[in-house]
C-alpha positions as CSV (number, residue, x, y, z in Angstrom):
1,X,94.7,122.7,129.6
2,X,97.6,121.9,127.3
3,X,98.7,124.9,126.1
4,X,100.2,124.1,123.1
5,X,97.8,120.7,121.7
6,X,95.6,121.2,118.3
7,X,94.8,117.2,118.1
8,X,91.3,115.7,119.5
9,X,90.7,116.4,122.9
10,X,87.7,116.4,124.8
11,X,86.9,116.6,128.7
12,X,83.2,115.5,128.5
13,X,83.8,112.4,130.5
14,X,79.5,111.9,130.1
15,X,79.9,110.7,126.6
16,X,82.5,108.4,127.1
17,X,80.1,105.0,127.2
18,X,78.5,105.8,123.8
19,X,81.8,106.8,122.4
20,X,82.5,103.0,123.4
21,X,79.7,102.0,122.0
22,X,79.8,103.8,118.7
23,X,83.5,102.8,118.6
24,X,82.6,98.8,118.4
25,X,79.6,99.9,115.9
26,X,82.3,101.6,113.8
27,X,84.3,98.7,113.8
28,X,82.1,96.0,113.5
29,X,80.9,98.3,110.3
30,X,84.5,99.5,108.7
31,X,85.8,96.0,109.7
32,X,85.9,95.8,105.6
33,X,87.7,99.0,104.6
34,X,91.2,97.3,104.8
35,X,92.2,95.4,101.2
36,X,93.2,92.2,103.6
37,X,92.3,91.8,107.3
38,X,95.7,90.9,108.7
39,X,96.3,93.1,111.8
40,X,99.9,93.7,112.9
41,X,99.5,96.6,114.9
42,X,97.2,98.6,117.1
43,X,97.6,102.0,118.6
44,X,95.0,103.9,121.4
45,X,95.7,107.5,121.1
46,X,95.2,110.6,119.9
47,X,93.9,111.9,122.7
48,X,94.0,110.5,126.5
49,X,93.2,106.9,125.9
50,X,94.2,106.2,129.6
51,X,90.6,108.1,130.5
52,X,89.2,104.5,129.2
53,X,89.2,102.1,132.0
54,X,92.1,98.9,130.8
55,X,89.0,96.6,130.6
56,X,87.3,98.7,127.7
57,X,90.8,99.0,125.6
58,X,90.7,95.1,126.4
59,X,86.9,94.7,124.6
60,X,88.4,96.7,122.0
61,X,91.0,94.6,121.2
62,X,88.6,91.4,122.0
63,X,86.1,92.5,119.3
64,X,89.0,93.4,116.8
65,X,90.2,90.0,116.9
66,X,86.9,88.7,116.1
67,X,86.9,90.7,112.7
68,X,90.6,90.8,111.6
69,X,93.5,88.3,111.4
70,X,95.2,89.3,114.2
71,X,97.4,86.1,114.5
72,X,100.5,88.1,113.6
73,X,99.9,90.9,116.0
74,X,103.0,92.4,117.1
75,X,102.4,95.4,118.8
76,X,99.4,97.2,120.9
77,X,100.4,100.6,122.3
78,X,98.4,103.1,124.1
79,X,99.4,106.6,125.3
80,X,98.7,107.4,128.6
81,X,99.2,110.7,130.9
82,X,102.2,110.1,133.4
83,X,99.3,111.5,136.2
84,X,97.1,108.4,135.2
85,X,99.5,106.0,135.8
86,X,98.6,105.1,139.2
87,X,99.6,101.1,140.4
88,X,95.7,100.4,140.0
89,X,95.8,101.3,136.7
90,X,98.9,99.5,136.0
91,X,97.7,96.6,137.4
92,X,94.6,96.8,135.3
93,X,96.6,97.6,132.2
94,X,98.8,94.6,132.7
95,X,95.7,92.3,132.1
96,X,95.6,93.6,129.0
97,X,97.3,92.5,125.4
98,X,98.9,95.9,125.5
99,X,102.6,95.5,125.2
100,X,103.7,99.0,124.7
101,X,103.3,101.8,126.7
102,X,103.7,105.7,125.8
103,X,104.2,108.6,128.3
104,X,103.2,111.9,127.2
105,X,106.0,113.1,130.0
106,X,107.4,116.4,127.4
107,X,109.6,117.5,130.4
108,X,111.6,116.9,133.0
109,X,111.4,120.6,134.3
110,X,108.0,121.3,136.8
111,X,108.3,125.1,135.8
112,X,108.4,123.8,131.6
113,X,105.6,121.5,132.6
114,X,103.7,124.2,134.3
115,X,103.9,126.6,131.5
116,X,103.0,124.1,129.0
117,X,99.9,123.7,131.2
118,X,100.7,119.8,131.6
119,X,99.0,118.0,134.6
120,X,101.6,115.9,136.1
121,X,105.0,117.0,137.5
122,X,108.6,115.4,136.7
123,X,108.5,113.5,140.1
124,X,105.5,112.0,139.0
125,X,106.5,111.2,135.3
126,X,109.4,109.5,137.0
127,X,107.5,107.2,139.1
128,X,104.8,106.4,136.2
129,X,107.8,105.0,134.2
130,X,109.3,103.2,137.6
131,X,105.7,101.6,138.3
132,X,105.3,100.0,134.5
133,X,108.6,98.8,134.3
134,X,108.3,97.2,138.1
135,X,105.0,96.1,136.3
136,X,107.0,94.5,133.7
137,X,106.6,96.9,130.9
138,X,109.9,96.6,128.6
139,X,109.1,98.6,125.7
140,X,108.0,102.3,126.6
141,X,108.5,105.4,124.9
142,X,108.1,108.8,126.3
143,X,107.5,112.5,124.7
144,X,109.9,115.1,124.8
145,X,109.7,118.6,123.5
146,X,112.7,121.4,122.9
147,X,112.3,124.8,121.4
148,X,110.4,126.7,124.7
149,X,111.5,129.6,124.2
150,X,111.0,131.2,127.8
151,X,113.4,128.1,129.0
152,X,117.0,128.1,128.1
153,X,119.4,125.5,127.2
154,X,120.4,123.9,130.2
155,X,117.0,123.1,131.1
156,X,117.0,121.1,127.9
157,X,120.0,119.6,128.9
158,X,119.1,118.4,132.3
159,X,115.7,116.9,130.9
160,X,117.7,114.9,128.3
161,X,120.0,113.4,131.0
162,X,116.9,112.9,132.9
163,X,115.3,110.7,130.1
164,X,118.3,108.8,129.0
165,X,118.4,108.1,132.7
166,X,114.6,106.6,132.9
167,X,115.7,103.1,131.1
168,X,113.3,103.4,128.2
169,X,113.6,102.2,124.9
170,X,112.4,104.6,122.6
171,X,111.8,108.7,122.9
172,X,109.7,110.7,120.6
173,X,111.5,114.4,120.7
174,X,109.3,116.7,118.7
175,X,110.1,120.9,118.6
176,X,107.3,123.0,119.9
177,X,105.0,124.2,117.2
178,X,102.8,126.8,118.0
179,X,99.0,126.5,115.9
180,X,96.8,129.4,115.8
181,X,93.6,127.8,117.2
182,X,95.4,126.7,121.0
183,X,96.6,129.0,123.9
184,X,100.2,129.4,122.8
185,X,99.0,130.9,119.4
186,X,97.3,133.4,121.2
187,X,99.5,134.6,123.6
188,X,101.7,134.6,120.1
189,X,99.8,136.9,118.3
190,X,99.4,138.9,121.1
191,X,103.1,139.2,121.5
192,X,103.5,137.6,125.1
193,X,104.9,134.8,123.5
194,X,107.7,134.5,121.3
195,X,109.1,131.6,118.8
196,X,112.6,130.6,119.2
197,X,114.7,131.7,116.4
198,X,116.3,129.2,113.8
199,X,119.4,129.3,115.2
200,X,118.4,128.0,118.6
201,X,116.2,125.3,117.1
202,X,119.5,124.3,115.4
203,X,121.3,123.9,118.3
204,X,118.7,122.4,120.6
205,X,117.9,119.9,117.8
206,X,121.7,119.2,117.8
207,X,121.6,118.5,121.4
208,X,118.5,116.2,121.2
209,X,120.3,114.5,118.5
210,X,123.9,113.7,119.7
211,X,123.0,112.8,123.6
212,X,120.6,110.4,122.1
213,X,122.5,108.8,119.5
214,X,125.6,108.5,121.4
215,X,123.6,106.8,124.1
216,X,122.5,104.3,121.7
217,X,119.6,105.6,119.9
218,X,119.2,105.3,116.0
219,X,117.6,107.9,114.8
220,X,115.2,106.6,112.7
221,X,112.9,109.6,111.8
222,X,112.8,113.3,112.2
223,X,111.1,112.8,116.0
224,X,112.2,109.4,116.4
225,X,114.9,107.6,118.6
226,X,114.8,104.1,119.4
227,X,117.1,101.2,120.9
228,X,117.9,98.4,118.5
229,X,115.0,96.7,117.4
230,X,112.4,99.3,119.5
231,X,111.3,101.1,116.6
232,X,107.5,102.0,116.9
233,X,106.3,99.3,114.4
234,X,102.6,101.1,114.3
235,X,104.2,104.5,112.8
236,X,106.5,103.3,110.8
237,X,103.3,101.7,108.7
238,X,102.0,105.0,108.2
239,X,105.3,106.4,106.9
240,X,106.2,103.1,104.1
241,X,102.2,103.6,103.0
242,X,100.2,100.8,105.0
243,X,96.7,100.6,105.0
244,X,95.3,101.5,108.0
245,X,91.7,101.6,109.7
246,X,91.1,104.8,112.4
247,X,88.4,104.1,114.6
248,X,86.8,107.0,117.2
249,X,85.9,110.8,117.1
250,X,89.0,112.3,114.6
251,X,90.1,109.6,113.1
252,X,91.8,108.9,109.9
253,X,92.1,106.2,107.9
254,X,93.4,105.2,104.4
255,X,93.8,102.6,101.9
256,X,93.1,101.7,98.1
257,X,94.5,105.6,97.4
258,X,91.7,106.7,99.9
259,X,92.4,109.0,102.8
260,X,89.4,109.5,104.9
261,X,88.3,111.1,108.3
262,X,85.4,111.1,110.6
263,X,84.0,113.5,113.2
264,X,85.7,115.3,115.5
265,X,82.5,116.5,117.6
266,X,82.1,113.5,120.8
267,X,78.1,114.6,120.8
268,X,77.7,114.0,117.2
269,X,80.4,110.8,116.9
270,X,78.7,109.6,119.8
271,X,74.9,109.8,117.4
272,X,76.5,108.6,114.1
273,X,79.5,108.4,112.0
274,X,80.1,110.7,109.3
275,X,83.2,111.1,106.8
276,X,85.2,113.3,105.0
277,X,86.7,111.8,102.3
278,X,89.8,112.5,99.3
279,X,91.3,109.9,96.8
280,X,94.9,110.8,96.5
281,X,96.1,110.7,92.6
282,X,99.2,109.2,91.8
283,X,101.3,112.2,91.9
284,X,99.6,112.8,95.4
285,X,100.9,109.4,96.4
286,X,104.5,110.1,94.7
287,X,104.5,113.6,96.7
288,X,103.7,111.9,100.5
289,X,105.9,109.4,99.4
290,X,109.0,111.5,98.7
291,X,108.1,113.7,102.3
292,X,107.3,111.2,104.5
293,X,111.0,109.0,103.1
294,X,112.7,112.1,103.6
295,X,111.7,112.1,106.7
296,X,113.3,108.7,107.5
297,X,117.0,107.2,107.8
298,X,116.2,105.1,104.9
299,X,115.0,107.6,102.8
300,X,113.8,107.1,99.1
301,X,114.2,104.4,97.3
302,X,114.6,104.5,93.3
303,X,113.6,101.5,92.8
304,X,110.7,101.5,94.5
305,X,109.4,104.7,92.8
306,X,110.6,103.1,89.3
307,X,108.0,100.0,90.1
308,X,105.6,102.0,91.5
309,X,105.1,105.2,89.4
310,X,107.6,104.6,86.4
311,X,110.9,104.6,84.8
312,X,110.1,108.6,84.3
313,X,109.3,109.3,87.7
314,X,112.6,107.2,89.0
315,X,115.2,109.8,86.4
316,X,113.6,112.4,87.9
317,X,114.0,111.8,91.3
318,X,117.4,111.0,90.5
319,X,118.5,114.0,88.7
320,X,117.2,116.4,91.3
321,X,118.9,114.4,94.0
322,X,122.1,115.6,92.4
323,X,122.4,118.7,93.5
324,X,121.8,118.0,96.8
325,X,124.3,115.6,97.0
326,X,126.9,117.5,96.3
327,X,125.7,120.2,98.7
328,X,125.4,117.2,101.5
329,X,121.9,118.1,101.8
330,X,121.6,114.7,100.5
331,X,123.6,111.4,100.7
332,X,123.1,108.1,98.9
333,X,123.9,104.9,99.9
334,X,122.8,100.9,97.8
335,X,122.0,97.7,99.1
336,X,120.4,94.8,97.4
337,X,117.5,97.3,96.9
338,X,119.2,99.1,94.8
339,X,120.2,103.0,95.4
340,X,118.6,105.1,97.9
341,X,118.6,108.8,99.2
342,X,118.4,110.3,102.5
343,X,118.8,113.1,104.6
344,X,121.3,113.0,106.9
345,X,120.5,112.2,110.2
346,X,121.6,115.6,111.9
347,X,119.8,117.6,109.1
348,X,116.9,115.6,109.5
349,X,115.2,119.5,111.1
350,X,115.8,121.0,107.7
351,X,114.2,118.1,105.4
352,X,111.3,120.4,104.8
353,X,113.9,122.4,103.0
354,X,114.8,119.2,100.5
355,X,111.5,117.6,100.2
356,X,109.9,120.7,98.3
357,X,112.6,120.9,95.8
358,X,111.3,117.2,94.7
359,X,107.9,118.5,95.2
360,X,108.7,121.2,92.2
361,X,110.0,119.0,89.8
C-alpha cells in the first residue's frame, strides 16, 4: 500500500463493472453541466486507471464523443502503474485514442520505492517507459518525488540523472507531503518518521530545478517540467479556470462559479450518484485565481483581473506586488497583454509565502 497517497484509491476489483456502468450513466446524465460541449482534453486518473482493461477507457471515450464536440480533441492521457505496463497492455492501449501516457514511477531507487510502499521496482519503471515508446508513445510524463527524508541527496541525484536519461517529455516532480489519514502520517505522529527540514527541501528543490531546466525543461508550474510544446494541456485548464466535467467515484467538477464533487465510497458510487456542492463568490474566484497564477511561469495578469473583477481589484493587486518586487519575491515582465507578475521560477517552493499576502489585502 502506498504509503504516502490521501487521493481515491480502492482495491475492490468486484465493483469495477458497475463503476463502468455508473460512469457512462453519469455521463450520459452530466453530459449538460459544461456551458459549451467542446471537448479538448481528457484525463483517466486519480487513482489506477490502468486496472480498466484499454477497451473500457476506449467505450469511455466512444460514448463521450457521442455527447460532446470532441472535434478539437487534443489530448487523452491516462496514468498508469509502471508494474501494469506489460506489452499486452501496451498493445491494447495502442488501440486506443489515448495519446499520452503517465508513469506514476516517483523513483529510481528500489530501497525509496520500497519504503514508499510502491509495487514496481526501477528496473521495471525503466522498461514500462522502453515498451510505450517502442510502442510509439512520444509524449509521456513520469512522477518524481524529493524530500524522503530517510534517503539522502545523492539518491535524489542519481534518480534525476536516471529520468533525464528515460527520453520523456515532461516530469511532474512534487515534494513528499505527509497527510494525517495515510501510513506516513502515522509513523509521523508516532515519531518513527521525520519531515525533512526547510533547508533540505530548499536544496533538493534546487536540484530538481536546475538538472531539469538545464536539460531543456521549462518550468512551467511549481511540479511541472516540460519539453517545448509538452506542456500537460489537461492541467493547465484547471489552473487558467476552464470548465471541466469529473466523472467516477471522487470526482470534481466545476463551471458557471460551481465547484462540485461526488462520492468517494465505490459501493455507494457504484448504487447512485450523489454531490457535494459550493458556488465560489467572486472574491473566491479572485483568491484561486491569484494562487493557482502564482503558481505558474506566467503568473498574474492585471489585465485580466481588471476585466474580470474590476479596475479596484487590478490597483490592488498592483500595489501589493510592490513590495515583493523589490524584495525579488516577485518579478514583472509586459507583452501585448499588458503587465504581469510571477514568481520566479527557482522560488516557485516558496509561492505559498507570496500568494497569502495577496490573499490579505
Amino acid at each position: 500500500m502506498c504509503g504516502y497517497c490521501d487521493f481515491y484509491r480502492s482495491v475492490k476489483l468486484r465493483h469495477i463493472p458497475d463503476v463502468i456502468r455508473m460512469m457512462h450513466t453519469e455521463l450520459e446524465r452530466e453530459s449538460g453541466w459544461l456551458s459549451e460541449r467542446r471537448v479538448r482534453t481528457i484525463y483517466f486518473g486519480g487513482g489506477t486507471p490502468s486496472l480498466l482493461a484499454p477497451s473500457e477507457i476506449q467505450r469511455l471515450i466512444d460514448h463521450a464523443r457521442t455527447l460532446f464536440d470532441c472535434s478539437g480533441l487534443e489530448e487523452i492521457t491516462i496514468e498508469v502503474n509502471p508494474d501494469d505496463v506489460t506489452e499486452a497492455y501496451v498493445e491494447q492501449l495502442r488501440a486506443t485514442d489515448v495519446n499520452r501516457v503517465s508513469l506514476g514511477v516517483q523513483s529510481l531507487d528500489d530501497e525509496v520505492l520500497r519504503f514508499m510502499g510502491r509495487r514496481h521496482s526501477a528496473a521495471q519503471a525503466v522498461e514500462a517507459v522502453g515498451r510505450l515508446q517502442r510502442a510509439g508513445y512520444d509524449n509521456l510524463s513520469v512522477d518524481l518525488i524529493f524530500g524522503v527524508e530517510p534517503f539522502g541527496e545523492e539518491s535524489l541525484r542519481r534518480t534525476i540523472e536516471g529520468f533525464l536519461s528515460l527520453g520523456v517529455q515532461h516530469i511532474s516532480a512534487y515534494h513528499l507531503t505527509i497527510e494525517p489519514d495515510t501510513r506516513f502520517g502515522r509513523l509521523l505522529s508516532q515519531g518513527a518518521l521525520r519531515e525533512v527540514d526547510d533547508e533540505r527541501s530548499e536544496r533538493e528543490y534546487r536540484a530538481v530545478h536546475d538538472a531539469l531546466t538545464a536539460a531543456g525543461f521549462d518550468h512551467y508550474e511549481v511540479s511541472n517540467y516540460a519539453l517545448d510544446g509538452r506542456r500537460s494541456r489537461h492541467n493547465s485548464s484547471y489552473w487558467t479556470g476552464d470548465e471541466y466535467l469529473g466523472i467516477g467515484p471522487g470526482a470534481h467538477s466545476f463551471a458557471r462559479g460551481m465547484r462540485r464533487w461526488s462520492e468517494q465510497s465505490v459501493e455507494e458510487y457504484a448504487e447512485r450518484v450523489e454531490y457535494g456542492s459550493e458556488v465560489l463568490t467572486e472574491r473566491d474566484r479572485l483568491n484561486e485565481y491569484v494562487m493557482v497564477s502564482l503558481r505558474r511561469a506566467e503568473g498574474i495578469s492585471v489585465e485580466y483581473v481588471r476585466q474580470t473583477w474590476g479596475a479596484e481589484a487590478a490597483e490592488t493587486i498592483v500595489e501589493t506586488a510592490q513590495n515583493m518586487l523589490r524584495s525579488g519575491w516577485l518579478q514583472s515582465h509586459s507583452d501585448e497583454a499588458g503587465e504581469w507578475f510571477a514568481v520566479p521560477a527557482e522560488r516557485f517552493l516558496v509561492s505559498d509565502a507570496v500568494i497569502s499576502t495577496f490573499f490579505e489585502v
